[in-house]
Biotite code that builds the C-alpha atoms (Angstrom):
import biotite.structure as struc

atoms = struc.array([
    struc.Atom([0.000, 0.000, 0.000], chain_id="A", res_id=1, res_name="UNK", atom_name="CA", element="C"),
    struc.Atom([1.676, 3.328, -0.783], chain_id="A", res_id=2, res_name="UNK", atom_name="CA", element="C"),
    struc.Atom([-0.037, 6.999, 0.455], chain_id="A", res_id=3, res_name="UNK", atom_name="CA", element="C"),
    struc.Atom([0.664, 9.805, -1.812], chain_id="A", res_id=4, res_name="UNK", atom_name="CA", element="C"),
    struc.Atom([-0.683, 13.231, 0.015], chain_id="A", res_id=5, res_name="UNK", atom_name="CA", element="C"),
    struc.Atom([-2.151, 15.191, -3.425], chain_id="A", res_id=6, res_name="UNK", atom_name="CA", element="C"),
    struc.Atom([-2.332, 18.459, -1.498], chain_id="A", res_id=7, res_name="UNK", atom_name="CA", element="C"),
    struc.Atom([1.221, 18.484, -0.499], chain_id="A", res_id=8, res_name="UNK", atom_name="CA", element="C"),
    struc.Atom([2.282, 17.112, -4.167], chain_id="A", res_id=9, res_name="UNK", atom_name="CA", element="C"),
    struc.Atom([0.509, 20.080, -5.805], chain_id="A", res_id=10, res_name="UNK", atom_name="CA", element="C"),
    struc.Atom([1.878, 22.715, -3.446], chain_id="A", res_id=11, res_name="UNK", atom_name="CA", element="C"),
    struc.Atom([5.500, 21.303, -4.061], chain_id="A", res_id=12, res_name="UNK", atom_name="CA", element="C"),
    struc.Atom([5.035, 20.570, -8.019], chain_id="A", res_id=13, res_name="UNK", atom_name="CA", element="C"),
    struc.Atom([3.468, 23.838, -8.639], chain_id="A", res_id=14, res_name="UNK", atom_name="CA", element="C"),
    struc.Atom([6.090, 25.928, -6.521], chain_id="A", res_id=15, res_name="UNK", atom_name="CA", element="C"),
    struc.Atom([8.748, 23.857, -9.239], chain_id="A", res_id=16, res_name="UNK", atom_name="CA", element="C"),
    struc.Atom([6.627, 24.952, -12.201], chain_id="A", res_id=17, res_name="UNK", atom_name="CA", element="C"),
    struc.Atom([6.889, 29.051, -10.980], chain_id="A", res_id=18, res_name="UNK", atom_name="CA", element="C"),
    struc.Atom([10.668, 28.674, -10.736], chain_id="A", res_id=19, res_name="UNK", atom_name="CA", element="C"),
    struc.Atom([11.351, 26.837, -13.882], chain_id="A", res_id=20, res_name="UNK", atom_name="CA", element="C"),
    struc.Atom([12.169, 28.510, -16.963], chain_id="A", res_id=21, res_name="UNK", atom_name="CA", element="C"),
    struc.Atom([9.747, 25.841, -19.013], chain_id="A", res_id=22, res_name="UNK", atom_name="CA", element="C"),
    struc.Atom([6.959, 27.125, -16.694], chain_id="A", res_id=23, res_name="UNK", atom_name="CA", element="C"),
    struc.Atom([6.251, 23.389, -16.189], chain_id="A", res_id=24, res_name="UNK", atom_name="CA", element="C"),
    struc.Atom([6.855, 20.384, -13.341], chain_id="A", res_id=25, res_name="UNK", atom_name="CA", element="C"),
    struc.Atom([5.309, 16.746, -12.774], chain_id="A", res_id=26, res_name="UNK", atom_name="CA", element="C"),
    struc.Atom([5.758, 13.954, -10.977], chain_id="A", res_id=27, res_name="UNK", atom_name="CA", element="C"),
    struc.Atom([4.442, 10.073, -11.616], chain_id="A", res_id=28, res_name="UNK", atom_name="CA", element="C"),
    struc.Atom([2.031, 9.448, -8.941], chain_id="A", res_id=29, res_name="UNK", atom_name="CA", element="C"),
    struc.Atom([1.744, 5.590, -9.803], chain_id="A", res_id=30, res_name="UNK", atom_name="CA", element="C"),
    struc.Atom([2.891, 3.593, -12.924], chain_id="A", res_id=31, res_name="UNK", atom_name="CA", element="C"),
    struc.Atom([5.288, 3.250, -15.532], chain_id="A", res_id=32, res_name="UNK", atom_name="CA", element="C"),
    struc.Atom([6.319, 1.102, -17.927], chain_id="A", res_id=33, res_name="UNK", atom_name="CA", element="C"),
    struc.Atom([5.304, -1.953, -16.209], chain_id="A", res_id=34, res_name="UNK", atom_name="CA", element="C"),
    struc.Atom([1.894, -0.755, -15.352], chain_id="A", res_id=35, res_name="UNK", atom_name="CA", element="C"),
    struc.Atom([-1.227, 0.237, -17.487], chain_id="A", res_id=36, res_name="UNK", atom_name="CA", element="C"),
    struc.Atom([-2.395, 2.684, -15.276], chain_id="A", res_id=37, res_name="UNK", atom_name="CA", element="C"),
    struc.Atom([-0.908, 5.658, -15.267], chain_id="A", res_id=38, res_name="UNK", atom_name="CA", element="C"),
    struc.Atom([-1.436, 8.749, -12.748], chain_id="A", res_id=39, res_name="UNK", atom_name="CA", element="C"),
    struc.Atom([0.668, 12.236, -12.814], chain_id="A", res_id=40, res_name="UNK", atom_name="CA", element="C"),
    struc.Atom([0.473, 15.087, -11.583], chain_id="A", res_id=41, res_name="UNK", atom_name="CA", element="C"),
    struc.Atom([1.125, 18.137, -13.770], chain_id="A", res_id=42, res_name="UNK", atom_name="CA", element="C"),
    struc.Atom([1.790, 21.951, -12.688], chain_id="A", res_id=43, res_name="UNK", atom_name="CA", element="C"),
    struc.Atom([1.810, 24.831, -15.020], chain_id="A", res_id=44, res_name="UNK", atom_name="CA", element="C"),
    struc.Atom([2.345, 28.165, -14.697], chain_id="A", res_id=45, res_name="UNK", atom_name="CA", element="C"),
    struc.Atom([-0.435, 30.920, -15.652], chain_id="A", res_id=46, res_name="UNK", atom_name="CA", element="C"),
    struc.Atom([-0.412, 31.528, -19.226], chain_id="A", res_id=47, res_name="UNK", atom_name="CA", element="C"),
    struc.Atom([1.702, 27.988, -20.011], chain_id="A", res_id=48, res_name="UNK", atom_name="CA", element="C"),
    struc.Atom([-0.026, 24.650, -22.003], chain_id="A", res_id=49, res_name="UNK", atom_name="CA", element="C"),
    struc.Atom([0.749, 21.153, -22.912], chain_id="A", res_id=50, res_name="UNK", atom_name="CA", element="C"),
    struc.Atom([0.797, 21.426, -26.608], chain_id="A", res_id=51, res_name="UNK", atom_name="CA", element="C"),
    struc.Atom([-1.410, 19.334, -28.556], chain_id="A", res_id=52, res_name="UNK", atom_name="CA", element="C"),
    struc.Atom([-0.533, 15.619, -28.633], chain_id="A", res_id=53, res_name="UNK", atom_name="CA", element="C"),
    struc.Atom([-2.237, 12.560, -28.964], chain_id="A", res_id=54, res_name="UNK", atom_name="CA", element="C"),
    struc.Atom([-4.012, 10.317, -26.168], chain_id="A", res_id=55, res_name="UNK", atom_name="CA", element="C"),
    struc.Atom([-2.196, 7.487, -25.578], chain_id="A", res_id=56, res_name="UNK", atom_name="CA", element="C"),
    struc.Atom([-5.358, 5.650, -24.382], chain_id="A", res_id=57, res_name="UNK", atom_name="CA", element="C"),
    struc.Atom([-8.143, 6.113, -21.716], chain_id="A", res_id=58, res_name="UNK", atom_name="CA", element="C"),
    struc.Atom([-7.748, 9.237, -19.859], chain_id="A", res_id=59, res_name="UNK", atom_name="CA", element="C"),
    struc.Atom([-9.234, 11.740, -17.469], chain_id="A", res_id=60, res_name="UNK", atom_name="CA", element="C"),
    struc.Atom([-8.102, 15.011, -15.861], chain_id="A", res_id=61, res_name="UNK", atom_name="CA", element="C"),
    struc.Atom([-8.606, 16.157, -12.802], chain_id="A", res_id=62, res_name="UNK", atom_name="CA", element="C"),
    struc.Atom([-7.892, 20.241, -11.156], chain_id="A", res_id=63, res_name="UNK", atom_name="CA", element="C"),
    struc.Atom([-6.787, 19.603, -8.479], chain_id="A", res_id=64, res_name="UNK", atom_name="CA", element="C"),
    struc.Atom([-5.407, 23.860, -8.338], chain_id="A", res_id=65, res_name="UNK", atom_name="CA", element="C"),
    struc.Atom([-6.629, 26.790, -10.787], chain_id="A", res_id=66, res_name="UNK", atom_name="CA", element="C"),
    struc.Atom([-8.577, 26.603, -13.682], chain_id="A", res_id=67, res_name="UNK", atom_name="CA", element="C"),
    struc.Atom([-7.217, 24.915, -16.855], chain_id="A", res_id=68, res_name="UNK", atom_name="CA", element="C"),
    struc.Atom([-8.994, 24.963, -20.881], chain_id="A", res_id=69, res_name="UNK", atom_name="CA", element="C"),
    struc.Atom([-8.763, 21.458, -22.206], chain_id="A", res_id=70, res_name="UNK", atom_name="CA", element="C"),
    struc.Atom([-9.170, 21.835, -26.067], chain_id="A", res_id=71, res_name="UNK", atom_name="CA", element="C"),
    struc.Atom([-9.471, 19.289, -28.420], chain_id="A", res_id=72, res_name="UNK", atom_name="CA", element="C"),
    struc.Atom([-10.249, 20.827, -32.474], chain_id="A", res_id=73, res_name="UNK", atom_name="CA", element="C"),
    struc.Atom([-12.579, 23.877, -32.148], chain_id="A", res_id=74, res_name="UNK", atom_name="CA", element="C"),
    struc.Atom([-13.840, 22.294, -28.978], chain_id="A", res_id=75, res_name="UNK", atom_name="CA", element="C"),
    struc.Atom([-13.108, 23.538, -25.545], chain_id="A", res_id=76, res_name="UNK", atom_name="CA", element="C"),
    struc.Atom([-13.863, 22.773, -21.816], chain_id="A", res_id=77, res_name="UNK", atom_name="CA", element="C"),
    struc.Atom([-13.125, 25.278, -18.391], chain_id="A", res_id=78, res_name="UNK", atom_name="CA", element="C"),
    struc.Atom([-11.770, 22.847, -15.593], chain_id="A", res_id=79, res_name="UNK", atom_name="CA", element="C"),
    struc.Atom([-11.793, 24.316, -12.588], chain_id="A", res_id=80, res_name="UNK", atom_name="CA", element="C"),
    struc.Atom([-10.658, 22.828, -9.069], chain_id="A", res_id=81, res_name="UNK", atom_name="CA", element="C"),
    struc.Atom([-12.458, 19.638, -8.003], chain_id="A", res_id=82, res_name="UNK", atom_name="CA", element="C"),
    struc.Atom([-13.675, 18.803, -11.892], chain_id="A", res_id=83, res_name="UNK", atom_name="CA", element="C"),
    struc.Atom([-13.278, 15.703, -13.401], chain_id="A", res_id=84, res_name="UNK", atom_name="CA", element="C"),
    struc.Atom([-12.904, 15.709, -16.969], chain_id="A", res_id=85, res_name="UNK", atom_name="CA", element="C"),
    struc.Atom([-12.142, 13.232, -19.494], chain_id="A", res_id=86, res_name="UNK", atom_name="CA", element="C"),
    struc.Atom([-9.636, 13.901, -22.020], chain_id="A", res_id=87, res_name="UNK", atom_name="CA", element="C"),
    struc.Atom([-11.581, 13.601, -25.671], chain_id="A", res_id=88, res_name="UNK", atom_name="CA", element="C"),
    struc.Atom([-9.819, 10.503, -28.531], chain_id="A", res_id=89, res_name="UNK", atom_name="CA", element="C"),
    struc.Atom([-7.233, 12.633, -30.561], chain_id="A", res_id=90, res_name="UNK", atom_name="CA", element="C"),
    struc.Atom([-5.381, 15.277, -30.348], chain_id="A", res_id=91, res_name="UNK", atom_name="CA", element="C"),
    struc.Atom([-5.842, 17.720, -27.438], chain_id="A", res_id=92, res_name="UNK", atom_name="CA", element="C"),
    struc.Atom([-4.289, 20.552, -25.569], chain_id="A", res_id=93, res_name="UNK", atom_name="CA", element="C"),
    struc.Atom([-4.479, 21.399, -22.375], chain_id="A", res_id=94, res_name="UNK", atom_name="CA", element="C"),
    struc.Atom([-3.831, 25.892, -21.353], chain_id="A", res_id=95, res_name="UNK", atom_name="CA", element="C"),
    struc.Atom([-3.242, 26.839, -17.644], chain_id="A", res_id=96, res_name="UNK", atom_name="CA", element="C"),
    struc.Atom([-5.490, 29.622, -17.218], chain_id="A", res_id=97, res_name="UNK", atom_name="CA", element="C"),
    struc.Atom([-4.319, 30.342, -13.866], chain_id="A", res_id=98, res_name="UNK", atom_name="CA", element="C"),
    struc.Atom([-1.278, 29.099, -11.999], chain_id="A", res_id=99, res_name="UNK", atom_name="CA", element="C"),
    struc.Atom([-2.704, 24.923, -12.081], chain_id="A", res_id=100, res_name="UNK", atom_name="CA", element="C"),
    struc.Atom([-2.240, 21.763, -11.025], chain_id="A", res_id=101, res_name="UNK", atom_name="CA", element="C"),
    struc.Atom([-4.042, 18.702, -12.791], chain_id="A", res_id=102, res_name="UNK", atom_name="CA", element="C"),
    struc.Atom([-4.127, 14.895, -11.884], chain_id="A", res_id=103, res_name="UNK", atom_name="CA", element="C"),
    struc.Atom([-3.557, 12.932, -15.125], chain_id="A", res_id=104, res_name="UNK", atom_name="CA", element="C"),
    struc.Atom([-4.957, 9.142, -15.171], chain_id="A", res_id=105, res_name="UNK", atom_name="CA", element="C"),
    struc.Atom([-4.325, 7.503, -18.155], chain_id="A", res_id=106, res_name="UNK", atom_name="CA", element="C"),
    struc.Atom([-4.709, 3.933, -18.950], chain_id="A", res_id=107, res_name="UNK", atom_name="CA", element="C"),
    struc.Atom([-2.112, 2.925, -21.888], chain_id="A", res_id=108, res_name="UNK", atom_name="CA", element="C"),
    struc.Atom([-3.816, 0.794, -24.301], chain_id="A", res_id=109, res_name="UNK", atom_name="CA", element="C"),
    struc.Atom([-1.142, -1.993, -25.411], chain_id="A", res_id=110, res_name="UNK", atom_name="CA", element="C"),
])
């Protein structure tokens, strides 16, 4: 059993993202390459995004800090803190609207 305190992983992730030149900082929660299941927590500084890329299978996003715009084609969602949303089949981009932090949960299909 392993007991990962979210709270404290966004405060320290996102205090990483505001001092790095990229804007940017994560951490794997759970998986890797031996696993399917996939969680991560992203921060981003206000104004930064992921750039669009492709979903590498199942996936859903959860604010965990600040609002974020999940956009996928002329399509776009508001996240902000305690909403669940699940990342659209395709390509997708994801904008910090304010200084965030997101849970990512993916599930890698093989």
């Amino acid at each position: 059993m392993q007991k990962t305190s979210l709270i404290a992983l966004a405060r320290h992730e996102l205090a990483h993202a505001l001092e790095a030149s990229s804007g940017r900082s994560s951490k794997t929660v759970f998986g890797g390459h031996e696993h399917q299941l996939r969680q991560t927590v992203i921060a981003l500084r206000a104004g930064q995004e992921l750039s669009e890329h492709e979903n590498p299978g199942e996936a859903t996003l959860q604010v965990l800090e600040g609002r974020v715009l999940l956009k996928a084609g002329d399509v776009s969602w508001n996240g902000s803190v305690g909403d669940l949303m699940t990342i659209p089949d395709g390509l997708h981009s994801l904008d910090a609207v304010e200084d965030s932090v997101v849970l990512l949960t993916v599930v890698k299909i093989r």
